[in-house]
C-alpha positions as a printed Julia matrix, in Angstrom:
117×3 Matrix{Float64}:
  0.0    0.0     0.0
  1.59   3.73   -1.02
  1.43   6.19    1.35
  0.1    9.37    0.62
  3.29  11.02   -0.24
  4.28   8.23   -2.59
  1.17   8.94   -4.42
  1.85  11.98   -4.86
  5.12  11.61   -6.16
  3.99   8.79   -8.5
  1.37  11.21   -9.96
  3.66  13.93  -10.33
  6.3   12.15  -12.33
  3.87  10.52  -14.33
  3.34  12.54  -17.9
  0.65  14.49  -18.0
 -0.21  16.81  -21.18
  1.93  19.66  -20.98
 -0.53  22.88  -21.14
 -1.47  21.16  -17.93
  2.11  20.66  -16.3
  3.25  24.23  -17.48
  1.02  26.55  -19.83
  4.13  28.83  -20.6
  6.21  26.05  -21.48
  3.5   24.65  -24.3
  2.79  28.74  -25.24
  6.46  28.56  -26.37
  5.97  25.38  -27.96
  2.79  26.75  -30.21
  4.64  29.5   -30.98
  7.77  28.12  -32.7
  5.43  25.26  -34.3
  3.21  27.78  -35.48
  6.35  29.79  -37.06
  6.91  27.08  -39.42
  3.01  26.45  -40.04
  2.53  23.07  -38.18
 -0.61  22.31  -36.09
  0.09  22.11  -32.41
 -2.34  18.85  -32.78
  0.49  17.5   -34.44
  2.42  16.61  -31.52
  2.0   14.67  -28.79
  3.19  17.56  -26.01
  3.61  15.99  -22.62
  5.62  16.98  -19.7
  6.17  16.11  -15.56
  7.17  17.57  -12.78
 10.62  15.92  -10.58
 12.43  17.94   -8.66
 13.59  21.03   -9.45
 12.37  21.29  -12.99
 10.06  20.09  -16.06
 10.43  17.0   -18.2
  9.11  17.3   -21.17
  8.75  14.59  -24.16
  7.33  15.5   -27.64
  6.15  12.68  -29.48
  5.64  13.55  -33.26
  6.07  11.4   -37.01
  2.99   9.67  -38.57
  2.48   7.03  -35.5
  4.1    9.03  -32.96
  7.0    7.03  -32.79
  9.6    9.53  -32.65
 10.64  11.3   -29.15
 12.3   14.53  -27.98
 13.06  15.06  -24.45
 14.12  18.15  -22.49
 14.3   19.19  -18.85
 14.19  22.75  -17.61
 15.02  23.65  -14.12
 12.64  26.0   -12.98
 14.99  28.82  -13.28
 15.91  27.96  -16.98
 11.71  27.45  -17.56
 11.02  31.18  -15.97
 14.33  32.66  -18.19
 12.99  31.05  -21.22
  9.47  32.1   -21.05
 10.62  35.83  -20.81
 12.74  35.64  -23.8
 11.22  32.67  -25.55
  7.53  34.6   -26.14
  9.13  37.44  -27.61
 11.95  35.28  -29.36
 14.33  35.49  -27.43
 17.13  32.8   -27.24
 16.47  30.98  -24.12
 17.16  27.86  -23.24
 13.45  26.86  -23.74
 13.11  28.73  -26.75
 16.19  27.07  -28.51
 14.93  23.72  -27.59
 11.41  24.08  -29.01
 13.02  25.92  -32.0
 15.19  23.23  -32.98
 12.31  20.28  -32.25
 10.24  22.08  -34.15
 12.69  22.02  -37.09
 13.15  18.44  -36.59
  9.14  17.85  -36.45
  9.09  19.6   -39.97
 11.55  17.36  -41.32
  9.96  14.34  -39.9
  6.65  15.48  -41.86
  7.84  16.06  -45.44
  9.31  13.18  -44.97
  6.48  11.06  -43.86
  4.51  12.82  -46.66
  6.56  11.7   -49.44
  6.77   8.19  -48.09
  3.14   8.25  -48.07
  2.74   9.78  -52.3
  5.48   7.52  -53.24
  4.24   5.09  -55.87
């Protein structure tokens, strides 16, 4: 039987959708996927709690089979918010900037396997 705190620190690192684990962190997110013209409904954003900071884990491709982690301490979270909204180059920022690159790639790619002959 858990105790109460183990319960809560089973739900807490379990993955939870990330506008619910930190709305900033998936604001940055829909920005730099919506600055190369992908849906945010196109990812799988999910994120936890442990510790000190966020995990987060994107999940994108056409079965959702490719991963991207990243963990921000809360310091790096609040000093990527401020500069990642107004595109800035936080640590946040550069992270979602360069898995959003990568989730652009993954999708022309997917699309072409999918028209090939």
């Amino acid at each position: 039987m858990l105790t109460k705190r183990q319960f809560e620190e089973e739900q807490a690192a379990a993955i939870r959708p990330l506008e619910f684990v930190s709305p900033q962190l998936y604001q940055i997110l829909k920005n730099e996927l919506a600055r190369l013209h992908i849906h945010p409904y196109d990812v799988r954003a999910g994120g936890s709690r442990s510790g000190s900071g966020i995990q987060v884990e994107l999940l994108y491709g056409e079965q959702f089979n490719q991963l991207k982690k990243g963990f921000f301490e809360d310091q790096e979270e609040v000093q990527g918010i401020e500069q990642g909204i107004e595109g800035g180059a936080g640590e946040a920022a550069l992270f979602f900037r360069q898995a959003a690159e990568e989730i652009k790639k993954a999708m022309i790619a997917d699309y072409f396997k999918m028209m090939k002959p």
